[in-house]
DRENSEFI-428092 format. One line per field, with one value per atom (N, C-alpha, C): residue in one letter; residue number from 1; x negated, y negated, z negated; atom name. Coordinates in pm, whole numbers. Atoms other than C-alpha are relative to their C-alpha. Example, Ala and Ser with C-alpha at 12.3 -4.5 7.8 and 13.67 -1.06 7.14 Angstrom:
% residues 2
type: (A; A; A; S; S; S)
seq: (1; 1; 1; 2; 2; 2)
x: (-89; -1230; -90; 82; -1367; 77)
y: (119; 450; -120; 119; 106; -109)
z: (0; -780; 0; 6; -714; -73)
atom: (N; CA; C; N; CA; C)
//
This chain:
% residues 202
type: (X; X; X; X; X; X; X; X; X; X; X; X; X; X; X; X; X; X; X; X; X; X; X; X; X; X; X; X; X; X; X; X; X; X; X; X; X; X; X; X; X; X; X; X; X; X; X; X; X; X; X; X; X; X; X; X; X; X; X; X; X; X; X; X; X; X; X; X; X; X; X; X; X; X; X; X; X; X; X; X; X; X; X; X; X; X; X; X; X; X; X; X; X; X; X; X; X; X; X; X; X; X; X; X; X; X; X; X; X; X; X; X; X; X; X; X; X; X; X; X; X; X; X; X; X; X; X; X; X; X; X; X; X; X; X; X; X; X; X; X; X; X; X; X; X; X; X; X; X; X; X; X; X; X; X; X; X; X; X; X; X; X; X; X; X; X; X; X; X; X; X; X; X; X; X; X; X; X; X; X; X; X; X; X; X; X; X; X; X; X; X; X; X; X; X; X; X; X; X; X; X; X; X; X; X; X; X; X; X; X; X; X; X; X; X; X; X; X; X; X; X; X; X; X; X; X; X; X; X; X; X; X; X; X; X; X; X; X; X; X; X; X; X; X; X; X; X; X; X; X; X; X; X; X; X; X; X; X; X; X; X; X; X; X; X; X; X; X; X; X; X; X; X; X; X; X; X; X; X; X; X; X; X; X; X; X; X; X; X; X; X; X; X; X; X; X; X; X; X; X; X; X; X; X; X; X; X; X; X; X; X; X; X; X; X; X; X; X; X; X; X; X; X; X; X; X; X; X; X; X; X; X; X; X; X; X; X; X; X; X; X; X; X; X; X; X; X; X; X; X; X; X; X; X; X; X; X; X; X; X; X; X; X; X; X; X; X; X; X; X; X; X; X; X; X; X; X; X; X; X; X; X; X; X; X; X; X; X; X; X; X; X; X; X; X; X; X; X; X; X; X; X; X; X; X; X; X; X; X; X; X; X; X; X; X; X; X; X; X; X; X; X; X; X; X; X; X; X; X; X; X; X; X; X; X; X; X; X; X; X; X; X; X; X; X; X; X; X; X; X; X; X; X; X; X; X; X; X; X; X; X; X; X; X; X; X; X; X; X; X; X; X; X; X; X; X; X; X; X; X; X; X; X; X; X; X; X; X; X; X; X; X; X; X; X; X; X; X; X; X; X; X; X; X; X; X; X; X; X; X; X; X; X; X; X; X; X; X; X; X; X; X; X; X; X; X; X; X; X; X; X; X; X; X; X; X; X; X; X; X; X; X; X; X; X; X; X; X; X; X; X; X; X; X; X; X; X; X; X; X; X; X; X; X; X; X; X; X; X; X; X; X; X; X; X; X; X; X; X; X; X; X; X; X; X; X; X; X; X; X; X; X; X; X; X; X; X; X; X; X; X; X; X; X; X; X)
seq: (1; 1; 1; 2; 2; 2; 3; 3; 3; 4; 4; 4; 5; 5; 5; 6; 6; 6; 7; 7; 7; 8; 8; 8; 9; 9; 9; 10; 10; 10; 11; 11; 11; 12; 12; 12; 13; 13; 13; 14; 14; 14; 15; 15; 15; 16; 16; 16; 17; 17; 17; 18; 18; 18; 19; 19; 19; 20; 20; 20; 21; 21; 21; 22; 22; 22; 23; 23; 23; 24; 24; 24; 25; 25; 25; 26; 26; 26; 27; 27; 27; 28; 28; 28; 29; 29; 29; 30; 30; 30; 31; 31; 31; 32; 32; 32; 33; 33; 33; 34; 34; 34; 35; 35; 35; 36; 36; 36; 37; 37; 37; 38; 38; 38; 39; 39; 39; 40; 40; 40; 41; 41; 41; 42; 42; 42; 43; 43; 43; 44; 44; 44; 45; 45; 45; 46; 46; 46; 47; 47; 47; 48; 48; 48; 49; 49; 49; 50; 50; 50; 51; 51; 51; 52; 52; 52; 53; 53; 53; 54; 54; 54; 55; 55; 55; 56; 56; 56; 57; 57; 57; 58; 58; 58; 59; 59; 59; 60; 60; 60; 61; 61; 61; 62; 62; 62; 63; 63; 63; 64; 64; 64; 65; 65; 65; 66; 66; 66; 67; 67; 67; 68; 68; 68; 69; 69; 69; 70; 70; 70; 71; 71; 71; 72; 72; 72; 73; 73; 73; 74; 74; 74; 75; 75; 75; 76; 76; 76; 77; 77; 77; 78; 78; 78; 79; 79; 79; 80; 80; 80; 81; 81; 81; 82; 82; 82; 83; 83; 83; 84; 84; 84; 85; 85; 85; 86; 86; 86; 87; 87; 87; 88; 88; 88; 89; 89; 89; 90; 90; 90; 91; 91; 91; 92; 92; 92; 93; 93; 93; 94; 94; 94; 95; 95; 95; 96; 96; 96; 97; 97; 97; 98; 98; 98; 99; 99; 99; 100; 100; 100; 101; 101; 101; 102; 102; 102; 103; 103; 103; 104; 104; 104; 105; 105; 105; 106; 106; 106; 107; 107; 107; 108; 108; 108; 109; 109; 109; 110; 110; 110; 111; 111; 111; 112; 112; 112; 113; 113; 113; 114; 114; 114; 115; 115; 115; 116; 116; 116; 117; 117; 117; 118; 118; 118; 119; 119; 119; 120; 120; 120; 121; 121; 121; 122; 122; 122; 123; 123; 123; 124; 124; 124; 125; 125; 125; 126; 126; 126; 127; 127; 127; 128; 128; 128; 129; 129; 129; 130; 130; 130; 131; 131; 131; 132; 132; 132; 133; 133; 133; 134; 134; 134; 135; 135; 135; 136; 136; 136; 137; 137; 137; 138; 138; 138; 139; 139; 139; 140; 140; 140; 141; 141; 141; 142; 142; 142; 143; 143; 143; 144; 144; 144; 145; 145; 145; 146; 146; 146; 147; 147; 147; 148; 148; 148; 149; 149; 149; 150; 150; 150; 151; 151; 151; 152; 152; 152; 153; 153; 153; 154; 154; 154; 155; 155; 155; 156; 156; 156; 157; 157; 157; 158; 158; 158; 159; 159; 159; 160; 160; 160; 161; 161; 161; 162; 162; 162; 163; 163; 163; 164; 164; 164; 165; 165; 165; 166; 166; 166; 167; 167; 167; 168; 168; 168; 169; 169; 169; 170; 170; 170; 171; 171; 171; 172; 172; 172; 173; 173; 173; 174; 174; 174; 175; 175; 175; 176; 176; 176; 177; 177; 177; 178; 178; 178; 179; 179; 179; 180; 180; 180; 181; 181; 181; 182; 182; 182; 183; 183; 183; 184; 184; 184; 185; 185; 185; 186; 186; 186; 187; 187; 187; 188; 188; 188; 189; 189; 189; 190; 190; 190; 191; 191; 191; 192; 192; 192; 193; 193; 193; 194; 194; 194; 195; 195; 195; 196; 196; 196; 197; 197; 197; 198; 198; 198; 199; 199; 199; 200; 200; 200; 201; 201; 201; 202; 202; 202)
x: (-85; 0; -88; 65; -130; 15; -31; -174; 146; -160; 129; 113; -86; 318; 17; -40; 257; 76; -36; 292; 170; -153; 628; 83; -92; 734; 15; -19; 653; 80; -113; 843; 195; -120; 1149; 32; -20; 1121; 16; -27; 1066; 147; -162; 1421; 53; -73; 1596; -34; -27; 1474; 11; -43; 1532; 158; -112; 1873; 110; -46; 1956; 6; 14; 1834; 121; -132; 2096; 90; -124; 2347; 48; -26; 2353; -16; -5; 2291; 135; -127; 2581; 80; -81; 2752; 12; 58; 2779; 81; -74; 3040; -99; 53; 2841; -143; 166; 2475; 21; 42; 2328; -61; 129; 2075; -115; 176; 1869; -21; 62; 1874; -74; 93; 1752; -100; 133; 1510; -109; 65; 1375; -61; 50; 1383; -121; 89; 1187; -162; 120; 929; -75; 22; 1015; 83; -97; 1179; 135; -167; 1568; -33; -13; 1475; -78; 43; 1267; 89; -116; 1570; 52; -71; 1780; -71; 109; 1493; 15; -4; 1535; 152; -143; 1922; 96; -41; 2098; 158; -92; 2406; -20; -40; 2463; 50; -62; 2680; -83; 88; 2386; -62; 147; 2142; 81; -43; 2407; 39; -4; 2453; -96; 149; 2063; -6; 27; 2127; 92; -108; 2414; -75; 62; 2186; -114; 117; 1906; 81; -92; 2148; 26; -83; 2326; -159; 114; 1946; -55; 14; 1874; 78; -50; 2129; -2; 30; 2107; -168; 131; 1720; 45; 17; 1803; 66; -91; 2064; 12; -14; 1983; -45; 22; 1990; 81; -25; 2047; 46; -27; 2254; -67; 97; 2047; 79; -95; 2256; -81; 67; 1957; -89; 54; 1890; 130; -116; 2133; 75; -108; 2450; -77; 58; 2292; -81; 135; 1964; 10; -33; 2077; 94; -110; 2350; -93; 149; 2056; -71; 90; 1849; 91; -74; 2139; 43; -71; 2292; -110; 144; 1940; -58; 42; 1842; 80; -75; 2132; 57; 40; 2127; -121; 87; 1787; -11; -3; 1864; 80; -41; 2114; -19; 107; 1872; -76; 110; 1654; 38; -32; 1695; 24; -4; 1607; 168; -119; 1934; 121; -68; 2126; 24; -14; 2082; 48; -63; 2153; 141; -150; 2493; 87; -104; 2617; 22; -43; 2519; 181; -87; 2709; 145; -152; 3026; 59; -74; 3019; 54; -61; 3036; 151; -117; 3336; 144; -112; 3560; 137; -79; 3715; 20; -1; 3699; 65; -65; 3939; -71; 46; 3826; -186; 153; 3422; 40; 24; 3519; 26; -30; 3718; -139; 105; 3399; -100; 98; 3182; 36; -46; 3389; -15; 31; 3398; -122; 157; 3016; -38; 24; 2959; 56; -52; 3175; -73; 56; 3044; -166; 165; 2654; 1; -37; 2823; 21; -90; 2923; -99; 124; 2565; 75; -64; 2755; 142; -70; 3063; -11; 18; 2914; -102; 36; 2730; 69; -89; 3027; 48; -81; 3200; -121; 45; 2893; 3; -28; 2903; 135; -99; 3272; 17; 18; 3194; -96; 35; 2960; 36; -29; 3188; 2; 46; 3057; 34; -95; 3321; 109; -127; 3682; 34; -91; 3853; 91; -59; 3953; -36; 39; 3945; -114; 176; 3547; 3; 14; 3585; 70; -7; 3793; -72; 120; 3564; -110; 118; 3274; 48; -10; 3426; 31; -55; 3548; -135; 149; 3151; -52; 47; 3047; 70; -78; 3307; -55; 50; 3176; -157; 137; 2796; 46; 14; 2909; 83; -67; 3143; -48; 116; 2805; -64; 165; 2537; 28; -7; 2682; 113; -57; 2991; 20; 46; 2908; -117; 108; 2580; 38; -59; 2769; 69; -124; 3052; 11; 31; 2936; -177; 149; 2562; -85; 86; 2498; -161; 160; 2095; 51; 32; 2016; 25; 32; 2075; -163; 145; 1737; 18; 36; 1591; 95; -103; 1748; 176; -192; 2116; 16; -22; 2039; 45; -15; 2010; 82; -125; 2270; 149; -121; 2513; 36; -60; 2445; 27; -13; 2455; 120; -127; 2781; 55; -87; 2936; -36; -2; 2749; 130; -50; 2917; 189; -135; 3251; 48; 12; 3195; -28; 16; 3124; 81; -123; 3376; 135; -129; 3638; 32; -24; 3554; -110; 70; 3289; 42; -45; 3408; -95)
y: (120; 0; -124; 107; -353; -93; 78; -613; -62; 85; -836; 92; -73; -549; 43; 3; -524; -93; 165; -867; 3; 13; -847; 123; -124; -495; -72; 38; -678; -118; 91; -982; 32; -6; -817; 88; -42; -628; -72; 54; -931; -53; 35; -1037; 84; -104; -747; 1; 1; -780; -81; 140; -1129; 3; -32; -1062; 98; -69; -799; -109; 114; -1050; -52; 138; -1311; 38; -43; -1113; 48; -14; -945; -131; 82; -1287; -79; 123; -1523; 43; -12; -1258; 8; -49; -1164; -138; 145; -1473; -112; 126; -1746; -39; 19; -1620; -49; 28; -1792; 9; -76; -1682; -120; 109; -2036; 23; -57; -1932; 127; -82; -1592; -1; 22; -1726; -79; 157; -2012; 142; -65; -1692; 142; -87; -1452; -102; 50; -1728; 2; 16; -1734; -64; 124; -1959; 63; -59; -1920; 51; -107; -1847; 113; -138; -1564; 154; -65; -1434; 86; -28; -1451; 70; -115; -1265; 143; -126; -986; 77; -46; -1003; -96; 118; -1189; -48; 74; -1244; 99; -86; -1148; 99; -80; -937; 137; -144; -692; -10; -38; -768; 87; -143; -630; 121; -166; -343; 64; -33; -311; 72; -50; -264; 116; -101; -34; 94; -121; 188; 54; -16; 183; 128; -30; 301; 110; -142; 592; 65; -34; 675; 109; -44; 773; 64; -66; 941; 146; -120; 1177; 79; -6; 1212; 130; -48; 1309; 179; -108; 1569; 118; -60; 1783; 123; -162; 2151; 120; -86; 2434; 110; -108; 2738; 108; -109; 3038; 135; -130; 3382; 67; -67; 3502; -59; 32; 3260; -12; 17; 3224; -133; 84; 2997; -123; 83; 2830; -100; 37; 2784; -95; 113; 2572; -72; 94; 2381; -94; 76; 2287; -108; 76; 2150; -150; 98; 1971; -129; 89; 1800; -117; 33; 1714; -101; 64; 1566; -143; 80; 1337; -94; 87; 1230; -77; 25; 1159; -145; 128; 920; -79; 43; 804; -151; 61; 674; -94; 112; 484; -170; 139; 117; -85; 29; 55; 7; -72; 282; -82; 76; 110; -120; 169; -277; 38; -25; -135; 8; -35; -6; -92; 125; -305; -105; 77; -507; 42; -115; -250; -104; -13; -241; -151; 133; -602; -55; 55; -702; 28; -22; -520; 29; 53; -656; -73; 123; -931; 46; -14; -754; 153; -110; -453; 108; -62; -318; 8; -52; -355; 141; -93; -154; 173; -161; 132; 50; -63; 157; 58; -65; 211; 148; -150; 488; 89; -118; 657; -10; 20; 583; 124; -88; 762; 139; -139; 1044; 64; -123; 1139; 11; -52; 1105; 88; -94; 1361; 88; -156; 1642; 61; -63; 1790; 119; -138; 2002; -17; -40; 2009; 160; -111; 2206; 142; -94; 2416; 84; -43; 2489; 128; -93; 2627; 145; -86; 2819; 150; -79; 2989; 85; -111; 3094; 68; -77; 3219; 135; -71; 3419; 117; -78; 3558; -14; 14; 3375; -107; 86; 3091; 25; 16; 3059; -57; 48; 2992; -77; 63; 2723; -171; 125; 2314; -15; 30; 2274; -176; 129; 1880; -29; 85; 1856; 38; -50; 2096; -82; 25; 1895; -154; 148; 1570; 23; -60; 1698; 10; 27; 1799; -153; 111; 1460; -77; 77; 1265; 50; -41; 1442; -22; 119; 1311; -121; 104; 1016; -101; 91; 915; -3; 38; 923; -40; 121; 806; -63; 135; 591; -123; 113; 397; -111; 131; 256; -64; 118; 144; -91; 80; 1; -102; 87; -177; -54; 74; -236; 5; 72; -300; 133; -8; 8; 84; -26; 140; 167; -101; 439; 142; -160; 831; 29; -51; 920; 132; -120; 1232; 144; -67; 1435; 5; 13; 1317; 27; -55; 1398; 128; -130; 1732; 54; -12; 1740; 12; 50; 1629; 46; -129; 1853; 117; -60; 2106; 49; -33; 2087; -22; 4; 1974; 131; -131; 2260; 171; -134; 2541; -24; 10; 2367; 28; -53; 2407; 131; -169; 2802; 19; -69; 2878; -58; 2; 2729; 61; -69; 2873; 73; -164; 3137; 138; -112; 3479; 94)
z: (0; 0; 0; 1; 103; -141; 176; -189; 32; 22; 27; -83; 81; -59; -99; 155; -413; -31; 32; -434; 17; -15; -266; -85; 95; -491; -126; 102; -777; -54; -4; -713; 13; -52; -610; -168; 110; -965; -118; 135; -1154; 25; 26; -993; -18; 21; -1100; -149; 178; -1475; -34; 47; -1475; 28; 43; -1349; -54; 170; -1633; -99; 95; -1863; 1; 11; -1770; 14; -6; -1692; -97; 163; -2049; -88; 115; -2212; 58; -57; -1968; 71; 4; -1820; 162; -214; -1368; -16; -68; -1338; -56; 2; -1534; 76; -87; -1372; 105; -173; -1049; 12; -89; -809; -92; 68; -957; -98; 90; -1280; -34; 7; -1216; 85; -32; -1014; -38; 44; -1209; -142; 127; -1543; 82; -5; -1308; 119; -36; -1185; 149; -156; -802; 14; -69; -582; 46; -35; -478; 91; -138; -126; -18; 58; -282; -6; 66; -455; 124; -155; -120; 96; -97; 95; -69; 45; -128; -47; -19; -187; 35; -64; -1; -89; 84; -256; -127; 126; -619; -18; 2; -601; 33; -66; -376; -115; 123; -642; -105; 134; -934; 95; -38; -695; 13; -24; -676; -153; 162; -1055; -98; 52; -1094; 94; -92; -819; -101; 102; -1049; -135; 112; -1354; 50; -56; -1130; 50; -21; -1017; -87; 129; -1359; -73; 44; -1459; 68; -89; -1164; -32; 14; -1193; -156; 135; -1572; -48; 31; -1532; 73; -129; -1219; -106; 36; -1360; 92; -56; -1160; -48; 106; -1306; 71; 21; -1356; -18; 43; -1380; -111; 58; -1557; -155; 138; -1828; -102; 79; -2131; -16; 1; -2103; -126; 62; -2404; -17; -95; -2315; 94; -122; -2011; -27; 34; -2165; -122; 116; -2467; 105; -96; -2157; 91; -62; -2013; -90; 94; -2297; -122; 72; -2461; 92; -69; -2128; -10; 16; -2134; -108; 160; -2515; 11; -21; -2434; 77; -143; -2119; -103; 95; -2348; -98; 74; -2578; 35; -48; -2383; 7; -33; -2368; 127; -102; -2061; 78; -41; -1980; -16; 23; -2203; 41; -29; -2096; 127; -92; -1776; 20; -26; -1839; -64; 6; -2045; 73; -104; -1801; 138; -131; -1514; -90; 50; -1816; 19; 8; -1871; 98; -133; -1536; 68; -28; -1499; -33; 89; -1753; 58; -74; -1529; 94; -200; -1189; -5; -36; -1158; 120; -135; -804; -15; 78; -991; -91; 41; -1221; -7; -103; -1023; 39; -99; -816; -104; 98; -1107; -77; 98; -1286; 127; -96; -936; 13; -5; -895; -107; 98; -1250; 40; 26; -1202; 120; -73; -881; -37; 64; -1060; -103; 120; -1351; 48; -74; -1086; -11; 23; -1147; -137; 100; -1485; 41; -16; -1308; 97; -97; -1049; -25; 130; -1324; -98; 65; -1466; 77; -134; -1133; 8; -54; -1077; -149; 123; -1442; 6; 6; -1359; 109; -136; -1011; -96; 53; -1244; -71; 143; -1462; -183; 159; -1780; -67; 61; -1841; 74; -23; -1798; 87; -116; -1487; -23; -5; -1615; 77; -73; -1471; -32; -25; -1366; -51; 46; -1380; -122; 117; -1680; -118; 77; -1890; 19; 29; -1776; -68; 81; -1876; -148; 124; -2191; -31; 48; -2257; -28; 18; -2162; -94; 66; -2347; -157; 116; -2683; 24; 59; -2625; 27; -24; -2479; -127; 109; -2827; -70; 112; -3034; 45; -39; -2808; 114; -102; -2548; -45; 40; -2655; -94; 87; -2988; 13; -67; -2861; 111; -48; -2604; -28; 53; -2758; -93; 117; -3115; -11; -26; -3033; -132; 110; -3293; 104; -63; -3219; 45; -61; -3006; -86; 108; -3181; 29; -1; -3309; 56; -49; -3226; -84; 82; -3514; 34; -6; -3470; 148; -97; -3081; 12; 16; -3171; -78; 49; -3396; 54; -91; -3173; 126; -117; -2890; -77; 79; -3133; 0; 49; -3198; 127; -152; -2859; 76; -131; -2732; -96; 90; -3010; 63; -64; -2908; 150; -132; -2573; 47; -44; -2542; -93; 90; -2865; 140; -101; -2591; 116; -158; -2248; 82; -96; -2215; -106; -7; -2186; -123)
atom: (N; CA; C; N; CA; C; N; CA; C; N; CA; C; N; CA; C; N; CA; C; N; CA; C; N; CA; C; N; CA; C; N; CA; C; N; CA; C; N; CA; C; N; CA; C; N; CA; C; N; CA; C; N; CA; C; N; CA; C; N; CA; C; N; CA; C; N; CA; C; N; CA; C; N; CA; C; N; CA; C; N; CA; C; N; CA; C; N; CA; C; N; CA; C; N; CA; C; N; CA; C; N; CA; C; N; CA; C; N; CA; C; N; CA; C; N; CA; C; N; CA; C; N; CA; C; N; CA; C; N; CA; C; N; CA; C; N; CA; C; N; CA; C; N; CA; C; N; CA; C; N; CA; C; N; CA; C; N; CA; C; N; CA; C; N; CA; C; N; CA; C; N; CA; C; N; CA; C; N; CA; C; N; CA; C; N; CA; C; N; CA; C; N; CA; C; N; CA; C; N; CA; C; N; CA; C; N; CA; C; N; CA; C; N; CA; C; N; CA; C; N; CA; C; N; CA; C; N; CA; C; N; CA; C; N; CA; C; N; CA; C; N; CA; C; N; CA; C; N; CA; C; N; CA; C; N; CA; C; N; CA; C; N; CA; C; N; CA; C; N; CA; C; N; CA; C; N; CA; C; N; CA; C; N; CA; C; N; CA; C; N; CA; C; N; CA; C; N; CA; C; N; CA; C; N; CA; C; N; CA; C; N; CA; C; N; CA; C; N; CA; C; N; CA; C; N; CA; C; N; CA; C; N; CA; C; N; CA; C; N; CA; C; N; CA; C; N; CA; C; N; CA; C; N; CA; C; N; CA; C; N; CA; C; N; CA; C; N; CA; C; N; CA; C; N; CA; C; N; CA; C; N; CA; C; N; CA; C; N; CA; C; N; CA; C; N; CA; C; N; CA; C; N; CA; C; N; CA; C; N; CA; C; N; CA; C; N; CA; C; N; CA; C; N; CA; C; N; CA; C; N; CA; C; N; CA; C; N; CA; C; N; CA; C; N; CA; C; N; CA; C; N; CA; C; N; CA; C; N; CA; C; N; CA; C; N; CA; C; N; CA; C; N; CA; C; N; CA; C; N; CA; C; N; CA; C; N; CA; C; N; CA; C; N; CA; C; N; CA; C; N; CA; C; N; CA; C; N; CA; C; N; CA; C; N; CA; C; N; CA; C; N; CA; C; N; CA; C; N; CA; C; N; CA; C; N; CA; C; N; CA; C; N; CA; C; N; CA; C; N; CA; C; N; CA; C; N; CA; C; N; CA; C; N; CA; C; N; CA; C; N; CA; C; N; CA; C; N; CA; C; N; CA; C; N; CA; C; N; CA; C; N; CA; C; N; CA; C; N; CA; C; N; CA; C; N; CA; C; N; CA; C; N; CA; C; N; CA; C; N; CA; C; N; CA; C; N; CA; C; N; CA; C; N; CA; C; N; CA; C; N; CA; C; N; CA; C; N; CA; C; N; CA; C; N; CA; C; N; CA; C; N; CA; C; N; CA; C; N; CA; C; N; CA; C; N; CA; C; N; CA; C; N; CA; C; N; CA; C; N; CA; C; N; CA; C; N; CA; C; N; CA; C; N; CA; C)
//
């Protein structure tokens, strides 16, 4: 890679954490391109060379967010390892992502933004759900197996998620509380996972 092109990777990164920044402190309607270009220390037409309206840049940042969740969760079912075993790896991975900060500022930004905007925030819940079909389609393959219940693949996997996501994503979301340590990670799959095979493997 040439230096312009550092030069230009690194610029186009400091607008993307400059507009996180402002968008978690004022919010997608009060930010403008000059203030996140004046807080990441380039010029507007900078900004605009790299996204040509706001709106692309917060979609530069809800891509980032769905990036990472995919990245985090890709497990492949195994016929030959134990149901456990691979639901430990899944649910651990995803407490984990969870956790991170980075993750987080991401997704309040995403949520906040789509308080006020109906048709934002449709697109985002379908966005998420189709980056969550990774243990839906883990599920399916487990009862093609034989070794869960033929019962609904997507609402079993939401039903999983919805039990990590009501300890380590929504009150860090919504009441600002801190990240699940490492312990209460494991706690907490723990139990979502015991609830999850006492209900629907064979």
């Amino acid at each position: 890679m040439t230096a312009p092109q550092r030069l230009t990777d690194r610029k186009r990164e400091a607008i993307i954490q400059a507009a996180i920044a402002e968008f978690r402190a004022n919010g997608f309607e009060i930010t403008s391109m000059d203030k996140i270009a004046a807080t990441a220390g380039v010029s507007k037409r900078t900004v605009y060379n790299h996204f040509p309206s706001k709106e692309e840049l917060f979609a530069e940042i809800l891509n980032q967010l769905w990036a990472r969740i995919t990245a985090e969760q890709t497990v492949t079912y195994s016929a030959d390892q134990p149901l456990r075993e691979q639901l430990q790896q899944m649910l651990g991975a995803k407490l984990q992502m969870m956790a991170d900060d980075n993750f987080l500022s991401l997704a309040r930004v995403a949520i906040a933004a789509t308080i006020h905007s109906p048709e934002r925030a449709q697109d985002m819940v379908a966005r998420m759900g189709e980056r969550e079909e990774g243990l839906t389609v883990w599920i399916r393959a487990a009862q093609a197996d034989g070794r869960l219940k033929p019962v609904d693949a997507t609402f079993a996997g939401q039903q999983l998620q919805g039990l990590l996501k009501s300890f380590g994503f929504w009150p860090q979301i919504s009441m600002g509380l801190p990240p699940l340590d490492a312990a209460t990670q494991k706690a907490v799959a723990e139990s979502a996972l015991e609830m999850f095979l006492a209900r629907y493997q064979l």
